[in-house]
N, C-alpha and C positions, 0 to 999 in steps of 0.2 A: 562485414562484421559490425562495422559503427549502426549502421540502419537496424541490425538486430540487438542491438543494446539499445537503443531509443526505443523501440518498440519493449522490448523488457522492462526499463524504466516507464516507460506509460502504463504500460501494463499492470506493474504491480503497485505506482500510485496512482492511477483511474479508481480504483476502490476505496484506496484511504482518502479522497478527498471527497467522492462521494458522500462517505460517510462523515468525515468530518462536517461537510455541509450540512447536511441531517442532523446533527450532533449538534452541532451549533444554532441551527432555527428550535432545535426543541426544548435548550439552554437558554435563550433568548425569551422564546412565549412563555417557559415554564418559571422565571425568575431565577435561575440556577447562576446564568452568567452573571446579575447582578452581583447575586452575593457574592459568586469569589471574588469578585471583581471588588466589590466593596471589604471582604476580608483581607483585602492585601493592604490594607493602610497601617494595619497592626502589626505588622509582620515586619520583624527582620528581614536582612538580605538572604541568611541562610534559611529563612523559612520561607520566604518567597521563591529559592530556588526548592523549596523541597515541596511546595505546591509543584510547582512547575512539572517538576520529575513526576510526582505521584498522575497531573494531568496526562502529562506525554505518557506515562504507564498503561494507563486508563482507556485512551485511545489506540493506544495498540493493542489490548486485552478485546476490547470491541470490534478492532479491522481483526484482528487473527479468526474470533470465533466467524465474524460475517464470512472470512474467507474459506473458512471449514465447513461452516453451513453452505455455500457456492459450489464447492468444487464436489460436496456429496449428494446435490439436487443436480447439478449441470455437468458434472465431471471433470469444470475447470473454472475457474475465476472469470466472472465478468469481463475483468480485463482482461485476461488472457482470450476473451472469445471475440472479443471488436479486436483485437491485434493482429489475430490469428497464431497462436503459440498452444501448440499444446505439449505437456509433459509426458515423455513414454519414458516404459521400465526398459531393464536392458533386453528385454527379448522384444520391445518396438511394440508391445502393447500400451495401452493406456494406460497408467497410476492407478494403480489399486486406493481406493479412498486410504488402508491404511497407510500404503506409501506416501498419499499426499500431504495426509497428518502430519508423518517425518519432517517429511518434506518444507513444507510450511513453517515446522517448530523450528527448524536451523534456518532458514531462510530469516527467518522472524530475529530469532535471537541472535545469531552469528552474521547474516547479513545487513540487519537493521539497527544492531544492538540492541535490541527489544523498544526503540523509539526513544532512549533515552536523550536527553539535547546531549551533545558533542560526542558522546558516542555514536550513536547516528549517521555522523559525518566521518566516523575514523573507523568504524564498518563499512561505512558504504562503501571511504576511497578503498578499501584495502579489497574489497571483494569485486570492485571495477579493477584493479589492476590484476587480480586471480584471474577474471575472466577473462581480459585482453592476451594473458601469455598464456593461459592454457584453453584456453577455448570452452570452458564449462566455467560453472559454480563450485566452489568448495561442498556445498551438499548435494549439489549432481552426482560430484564424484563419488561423493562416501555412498549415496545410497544408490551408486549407477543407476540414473537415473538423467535421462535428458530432454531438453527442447526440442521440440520439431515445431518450424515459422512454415505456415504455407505461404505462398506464392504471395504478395500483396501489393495493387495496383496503384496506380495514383490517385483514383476517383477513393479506395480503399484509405490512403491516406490522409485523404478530408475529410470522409468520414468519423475517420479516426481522431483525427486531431477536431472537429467539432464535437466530440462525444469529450472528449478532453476539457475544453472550453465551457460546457454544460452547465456542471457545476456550479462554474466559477459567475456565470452568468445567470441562474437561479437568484446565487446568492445575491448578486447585484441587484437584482429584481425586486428581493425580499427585503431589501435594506432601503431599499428608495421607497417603498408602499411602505413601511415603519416610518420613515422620513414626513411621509407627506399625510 
């Protein structure tokens, strides 16, 4: 059970961080990030957190459609396909795109909080402790609908967790050739 929650959790932020990387180097070369970054000097504390919120919105509105557009060209999320997780309906077929829509939207909003800061963190504990006692999702259940993890190796696991790493090493890349 813990190995198939690591594997969910990679799973579903392998995408948001992807994208945030993207998001970020295109904020950066296009001057996007300067300014807000320079608009925050005028700002109060409450409008600095309501930047904040509108940003955190912002990227989640961008991972949600990426993830809608993935799962209706592949049938499942990037991450879910390095993980190996795929979602079936209750008769053990695959997610109808519009199922995964559903799907997605409660995952999104109910399990994510829609990315708000500190909401976030008090969806996420409360739908890790749903899954630990009952062994699904709170929108598996509603829309029976479940996980199937195939088989996955150790060699699978380095791949995985280097596909993980990716990103984060791009970005590193990208910030040292900025530097230099």
């Amino acid at each position: 059970m813990v190995l198939q929650l690591i594997r969910r959790y990679l799973a579903r932020t392998f995408g948001m961080m992807v994208i945030a990387v993207i998001l970020l180097i295109i904020g950066v070369e296009t001057g996007q990030i300067s300014f807000l970054l320079s608009s925050l000097n005028g700002l109060s504390l409450g409008g600095k957190m309501a930047l904040l919120y509108g940003v955190s919105f912002a990227l989640m509105v961008v991972c949600f459609l990426c993830e809608v557009m993935t799962t209706l060209i592949f049938g499942r999320t990037v991450g879910k396909i390095i993980y190996g997780i795929s979602v079936k309906d209750q008769d053990g077929d695959n997610a109808s795109p519009a199922l995964s829509l559903k799907r997605s939207a409660l995952a999104w909003s109910v399990g994510l909080g829609l990315m708000l800061p500190y909401l976030y963190t008090i969806c996420l504990i409360i739908s890790l402790v749903h899954v630990c006692r009952r062994g699904a999702s709170w929108w598996d259940q509603k829309l029976s609908t479940y996980e199937q993890f195939s088989p996955y190796r150790w060699w699978q696991w380095v791949l995985g967790i280097m596909a993980y790493i990716a990103p984060c090493v791009v970005l590193g890349i990208y910030v040292v050739r900025r530097l230099v």
